[in-house]
C-alpha positions as CSV (number, residue, x, y, z in Angstrom):
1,X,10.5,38.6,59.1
2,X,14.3,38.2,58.3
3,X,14.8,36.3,61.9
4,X,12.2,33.7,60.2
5,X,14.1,33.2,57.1
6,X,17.5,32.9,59.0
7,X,16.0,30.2,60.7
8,X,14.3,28.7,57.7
9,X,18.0,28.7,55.5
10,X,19.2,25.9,58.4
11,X,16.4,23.9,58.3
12,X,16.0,23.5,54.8
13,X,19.7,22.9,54.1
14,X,19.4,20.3,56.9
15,X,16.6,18.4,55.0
16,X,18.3,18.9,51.7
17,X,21.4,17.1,53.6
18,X,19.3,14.2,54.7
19,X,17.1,13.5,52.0
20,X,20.2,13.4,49.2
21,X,22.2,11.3,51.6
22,X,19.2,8.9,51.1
23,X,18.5,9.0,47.5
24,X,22.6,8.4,47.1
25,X,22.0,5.4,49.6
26,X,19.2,4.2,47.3
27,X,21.1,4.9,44.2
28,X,23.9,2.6,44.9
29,X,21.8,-0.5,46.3
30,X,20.3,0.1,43.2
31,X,23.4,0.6,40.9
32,X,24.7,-2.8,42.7
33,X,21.4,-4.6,42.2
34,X,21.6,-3.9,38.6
35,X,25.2,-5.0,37.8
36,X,24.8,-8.0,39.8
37,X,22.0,-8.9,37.6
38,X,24.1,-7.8,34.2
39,X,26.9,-10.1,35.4
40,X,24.5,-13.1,35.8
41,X,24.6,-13.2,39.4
42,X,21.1,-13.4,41.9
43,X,22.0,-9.9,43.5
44,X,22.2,-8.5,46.9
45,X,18.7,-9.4,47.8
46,X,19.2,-11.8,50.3
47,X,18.3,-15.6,50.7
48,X,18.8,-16.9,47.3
49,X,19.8,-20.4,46.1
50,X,23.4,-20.7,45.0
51,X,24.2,-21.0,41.2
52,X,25.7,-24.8,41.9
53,X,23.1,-25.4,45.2
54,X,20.2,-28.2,44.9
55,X,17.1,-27.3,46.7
56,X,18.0,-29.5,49.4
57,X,20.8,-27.8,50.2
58,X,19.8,-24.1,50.3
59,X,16.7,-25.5,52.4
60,X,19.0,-27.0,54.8
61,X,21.2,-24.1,55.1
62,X,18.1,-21.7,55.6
63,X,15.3,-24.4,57.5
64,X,15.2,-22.3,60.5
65,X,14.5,-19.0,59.0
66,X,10.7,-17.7,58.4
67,X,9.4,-16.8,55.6
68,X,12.7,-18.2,53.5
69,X,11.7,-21.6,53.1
70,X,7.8,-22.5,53.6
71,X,7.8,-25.3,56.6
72,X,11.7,-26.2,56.5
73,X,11.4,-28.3,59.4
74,X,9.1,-30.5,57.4
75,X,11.2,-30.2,54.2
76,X,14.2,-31.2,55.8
77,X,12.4,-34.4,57.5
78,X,11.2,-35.3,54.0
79,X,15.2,-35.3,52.5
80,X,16.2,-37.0,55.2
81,X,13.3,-39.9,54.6
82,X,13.6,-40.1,50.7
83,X,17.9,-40.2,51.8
84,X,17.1,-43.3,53.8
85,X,14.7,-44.7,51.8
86,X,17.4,-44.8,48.7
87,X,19.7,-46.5,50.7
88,X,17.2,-49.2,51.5
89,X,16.8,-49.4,48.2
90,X,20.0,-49.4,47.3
91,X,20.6,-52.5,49.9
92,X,18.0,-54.5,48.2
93,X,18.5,-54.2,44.7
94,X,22.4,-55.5,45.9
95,X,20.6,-58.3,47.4
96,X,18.6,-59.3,44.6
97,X,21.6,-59.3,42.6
98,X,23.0,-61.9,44.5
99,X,20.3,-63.8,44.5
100,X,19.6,-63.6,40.8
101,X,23.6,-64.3,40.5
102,X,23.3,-67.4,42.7
């Protein structure tokens, strides 16, 4: 009977060890979590849009990775079209202009 509790001591004081070690781990993420988020910030939770970041940026930084931004491929496409398609608007209000001031 004692050679079973000299071997249970160890073993307990071994998962005592682990399981603290975690909850400390946890405890801190958590403590950092919630002072990012009292100081205005997004927190250390990963892919998150910049304070000063437009949507287009943060999806073009982030296109390639799953589950971040839904279809970035696509998304990115779609800037670069409306991009284009403001500068050939752009060009043809200048040209109209030109021919009104004619």
């Amino acid at each position: 009977m004692s050679n079973a509790l000299f071997l249970l001591i160890p073993a307990t004081a071994t998962l005592v060890v682990i399981f603290g070690g975690i909850l400390v781990m946890k405890a801190q993420k958590m403590s950092a979590y919630v002072g990012a988020r009292q100081a205005g910030e997004a927190g250390p939770t990963g892919f998150q849009q910049g304070a000063g970041e437009t949507r287009e940026a943060y999806v073009r930084r982030h296109w390639q990775r799953p589950g971040v931004v839904a279809n970035g491929e696509t998304l990115v496409d779609l800037y670069d079209r409306i991009a284009k398609l403001e500068e050939r608007l752009a060009g043809t209000e200048e040209r109209l202009e030109a021919l009104q001031q004619r």
